[in-house]
N, C-alpha and C positions, 0 to 999 in steps of 0.2 A: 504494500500500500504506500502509496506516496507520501512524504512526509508532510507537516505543514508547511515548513520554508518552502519545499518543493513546490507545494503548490500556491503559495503566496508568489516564489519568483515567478512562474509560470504567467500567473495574473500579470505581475507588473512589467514580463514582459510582452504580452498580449496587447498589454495597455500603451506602452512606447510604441508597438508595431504600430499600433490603430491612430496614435499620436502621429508620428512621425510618416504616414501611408500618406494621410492629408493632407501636411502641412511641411513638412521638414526631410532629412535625409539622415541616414546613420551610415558614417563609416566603418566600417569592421575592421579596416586596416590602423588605425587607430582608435578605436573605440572612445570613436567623439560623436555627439549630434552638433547637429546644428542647422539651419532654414536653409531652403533650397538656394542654390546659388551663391550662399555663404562661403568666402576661404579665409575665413577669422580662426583661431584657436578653436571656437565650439566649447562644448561642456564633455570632460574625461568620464566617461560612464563605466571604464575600465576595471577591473579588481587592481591595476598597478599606481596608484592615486597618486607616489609621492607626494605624500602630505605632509604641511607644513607644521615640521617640528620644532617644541620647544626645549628649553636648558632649564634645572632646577633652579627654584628662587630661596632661596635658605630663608627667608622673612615670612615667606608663604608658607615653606615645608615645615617650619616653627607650629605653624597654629594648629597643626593638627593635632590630633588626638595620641598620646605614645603606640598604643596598640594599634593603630594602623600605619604608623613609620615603620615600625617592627616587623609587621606585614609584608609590607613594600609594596604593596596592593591597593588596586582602587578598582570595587567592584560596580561596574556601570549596569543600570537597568535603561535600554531603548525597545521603544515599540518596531515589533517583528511588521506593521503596514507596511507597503509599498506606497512613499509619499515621497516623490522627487520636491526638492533638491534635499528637504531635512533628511530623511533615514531610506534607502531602497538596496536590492539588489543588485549587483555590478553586471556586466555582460555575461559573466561565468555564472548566473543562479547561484551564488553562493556567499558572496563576499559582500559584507554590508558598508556602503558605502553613502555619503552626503553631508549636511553642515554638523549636525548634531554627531557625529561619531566624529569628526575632524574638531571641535570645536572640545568634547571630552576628551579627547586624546591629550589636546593641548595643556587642559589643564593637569591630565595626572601627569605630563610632561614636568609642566612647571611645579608639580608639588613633590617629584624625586619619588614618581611611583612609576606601577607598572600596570597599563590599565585593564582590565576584563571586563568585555562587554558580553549580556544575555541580554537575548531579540526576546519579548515577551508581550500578549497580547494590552493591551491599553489597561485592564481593569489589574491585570497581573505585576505592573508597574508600583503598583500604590500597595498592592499585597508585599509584595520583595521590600518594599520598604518600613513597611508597620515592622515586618519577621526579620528587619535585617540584616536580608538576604544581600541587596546591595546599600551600597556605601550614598549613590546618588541616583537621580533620575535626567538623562538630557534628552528630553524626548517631546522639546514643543510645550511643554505643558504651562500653562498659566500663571497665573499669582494670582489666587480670589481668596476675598476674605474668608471665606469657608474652610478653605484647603490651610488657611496658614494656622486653623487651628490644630491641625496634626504635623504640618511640617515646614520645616523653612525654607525660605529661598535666596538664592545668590541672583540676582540677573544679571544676562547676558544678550539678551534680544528685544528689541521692541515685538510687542501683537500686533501687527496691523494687518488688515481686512483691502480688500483691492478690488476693484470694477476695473473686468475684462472687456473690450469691445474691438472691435474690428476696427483697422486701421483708418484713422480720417472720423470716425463717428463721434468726436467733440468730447468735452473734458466732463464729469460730473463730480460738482463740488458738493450738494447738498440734496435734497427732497425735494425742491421745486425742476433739478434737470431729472428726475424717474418720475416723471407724473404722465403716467399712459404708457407709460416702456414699457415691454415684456422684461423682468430681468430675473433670471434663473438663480437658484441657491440651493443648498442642502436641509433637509428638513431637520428640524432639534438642536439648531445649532445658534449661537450667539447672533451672527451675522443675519442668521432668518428673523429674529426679535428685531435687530434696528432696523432691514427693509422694513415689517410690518410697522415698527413703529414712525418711519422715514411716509408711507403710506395713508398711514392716520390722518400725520402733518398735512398731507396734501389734502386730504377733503376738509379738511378744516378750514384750510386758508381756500379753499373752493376750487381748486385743480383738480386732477383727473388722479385717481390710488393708482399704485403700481400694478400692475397686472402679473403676480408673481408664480415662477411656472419652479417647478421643485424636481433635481437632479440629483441621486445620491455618489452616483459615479463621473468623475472628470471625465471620462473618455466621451459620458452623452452630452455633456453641454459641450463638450470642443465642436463636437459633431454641427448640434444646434448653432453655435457662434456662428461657425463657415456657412452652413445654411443660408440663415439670414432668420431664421425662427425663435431668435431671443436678439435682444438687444444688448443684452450685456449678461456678466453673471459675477455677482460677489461670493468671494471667497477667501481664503486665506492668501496673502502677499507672495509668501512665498511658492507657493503653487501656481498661481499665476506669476511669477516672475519667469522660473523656468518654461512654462509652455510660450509665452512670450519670447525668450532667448531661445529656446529648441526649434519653434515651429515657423517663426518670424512672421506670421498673418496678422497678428492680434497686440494691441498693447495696452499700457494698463492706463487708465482714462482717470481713474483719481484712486484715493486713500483717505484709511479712514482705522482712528483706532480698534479692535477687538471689544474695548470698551464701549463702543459708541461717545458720544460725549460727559460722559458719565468720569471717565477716567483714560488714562492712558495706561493700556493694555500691556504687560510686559511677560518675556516667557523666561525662567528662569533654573539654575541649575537646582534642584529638590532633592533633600533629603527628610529623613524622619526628624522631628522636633525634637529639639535639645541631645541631639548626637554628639555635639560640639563639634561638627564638621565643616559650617555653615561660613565661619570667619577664613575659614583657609581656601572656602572655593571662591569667596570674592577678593581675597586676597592675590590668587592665581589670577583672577579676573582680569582686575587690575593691573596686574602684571604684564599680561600677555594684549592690552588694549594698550599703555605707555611704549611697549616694546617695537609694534607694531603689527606681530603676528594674528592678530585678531581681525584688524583689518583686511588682510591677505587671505583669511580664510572664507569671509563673509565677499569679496571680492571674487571670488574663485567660482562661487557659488550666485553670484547674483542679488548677494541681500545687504551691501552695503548700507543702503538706507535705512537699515534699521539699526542699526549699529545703535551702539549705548557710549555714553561719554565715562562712564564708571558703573562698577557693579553696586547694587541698591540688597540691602538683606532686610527682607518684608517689608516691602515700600507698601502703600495703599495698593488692593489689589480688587478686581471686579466684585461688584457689592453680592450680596447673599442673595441669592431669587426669590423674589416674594410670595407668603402663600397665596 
């Protein structure tokens, strides 16, 4: 029977095929994408990354905890999804590669460890770390005030949220440019609350609600985008950054925090509360953001713009959902 990785890589590479059929090309001879007619670098989708390595920081490797110096280990928990550019499967089905395993690399770099990652499914993430199992989480995950009741966090990334549209289809800053747009999103997700609530606004102020159509899978709304059967589709930044840089049809038309205006959305390194772990990952942070390598990694990948000026440990994080 086939494993899950096996058939998670399968999917994500099913899902590049379907990507990259409509919109873009993949060389095999280097295992880069990139849009048709493209001869820029592209994106290394290869298991051979050479990824940008750090050097121990002794002021960082101080704060940690003695039994995990002793260790020499830093046990990473990331989600086993196929989610380019954050965490996916290389060209060989097996080698997990993108921001968030480059980005934990760096810090167990910078704190004189040796890093171990397990792919584990979302819910499984938060488990490993109540029992644990691992030391942190780099896996996209949020700051909301809910969560900081069990664990702390280092940030490392802005949240923000992105409207995809077809080349030339004009900028969208707020609720009065999606009034009568079709614009696609995934059901139960933050991003679906501000459409809805971006929708409200508009019949209020006596515009037209959004006419919002719901995808749970990237590969149907790329689909729909080319079409011409959505007008846009709001989603996570980084996901549309890379089908933007891979597929070159589509660009992203504005931004917008995870938070909506409520806060600014930040996703940050997690571990279980009061581990005493928490000072030495934004100490690396920091570290590795003055150095420059931080920069070079979010560069590599397409997410400069969210970049952070310093790591924040439990800054305000997205409020409690109301009953």
């Amino acid at each position: 029977m086939p494993s899950r990785r096996t058939l998670l890589a399968a999917a994500a590479t099913l899902a590049a095929s379907a990507l990259l059929t409509a919109c873009g090309t993949s060389d095999a001879a280097d295992n880069t994408v990139r849009p048709d007619g493209h001869k820029g670098a592209g994106i290394n989708i290869g298991p051979d990354q050479d990824r940008i390595r750090g050097k121990k920081n002794d002021a960082a490797a101080a704060k940690l905890p003695a039994a995990i110096r002793e260790r020499g280990t830093l046990r990473i928990g990331a989600s086993a999804d196929a989610s380019p550019p954050l965490g996916f499967y290389a060209t060989d089905d097996k080698t997990r590669i993108g921001s968030e395993i480059d980005l934990a690399t760096l810090v167990a770099d910078t704190l004189g460890l040796k890093v171990e990652f397990e792919a584990v499914s979302w819910e499984n993430l938060f488990v490993g770390l109540d029992s644990s199992k691992f030391d942190a989480v780099f896996s996209n995950v949020t700051v909301t005030e809910e969560r900081k009741e069990k664990y702390d966090f280092a940030t490392y990334r802005l949240d923000d949220l992105a409207f995809e549209t077809k080349k030339g289809a004009g900028a969208i800053k707020g609720p009065a440019d999606v009034a009568g747009k079709k614009i696609s999103v995934s059901s139960g997700t933050n991003q679906e609350k501000i459409l809805v609530d971006w929708s409200e606004q508009n019949e209020k102020a006596g515009r037209d609600p959004v006419d919002i159509v719901y995808f749970q899978k990237d590969t149907d709304y790329y689909l729909a985008l080319q079409s011409g059967r959505i007008d846009a589709h709001l989603g996570p930044h980084p996901s549309a950054a890379y089908h933007v840089a891979s597929a070159g049809q589509t660009e992203i038309a504005g931004k917008l925090s995870g938070g909506g205006d409520q806060v600014q959305g930040k996703i940050a390194a997690t571990t279980k509360k009061d581990s005493g772990l928490v000072e030495a990952y934004a100490a690396a942070i920091d570290h590795v953001i003055q150095d420059g390598s931080y920069a070079k990694v979010l560069d590599r990948w397409g997410l400069a713009s969210e970049a952070v000026p310093k790591s924040e440990i439990n800054p305000p994080g997205l409020p409690k959902p109301r009953d």
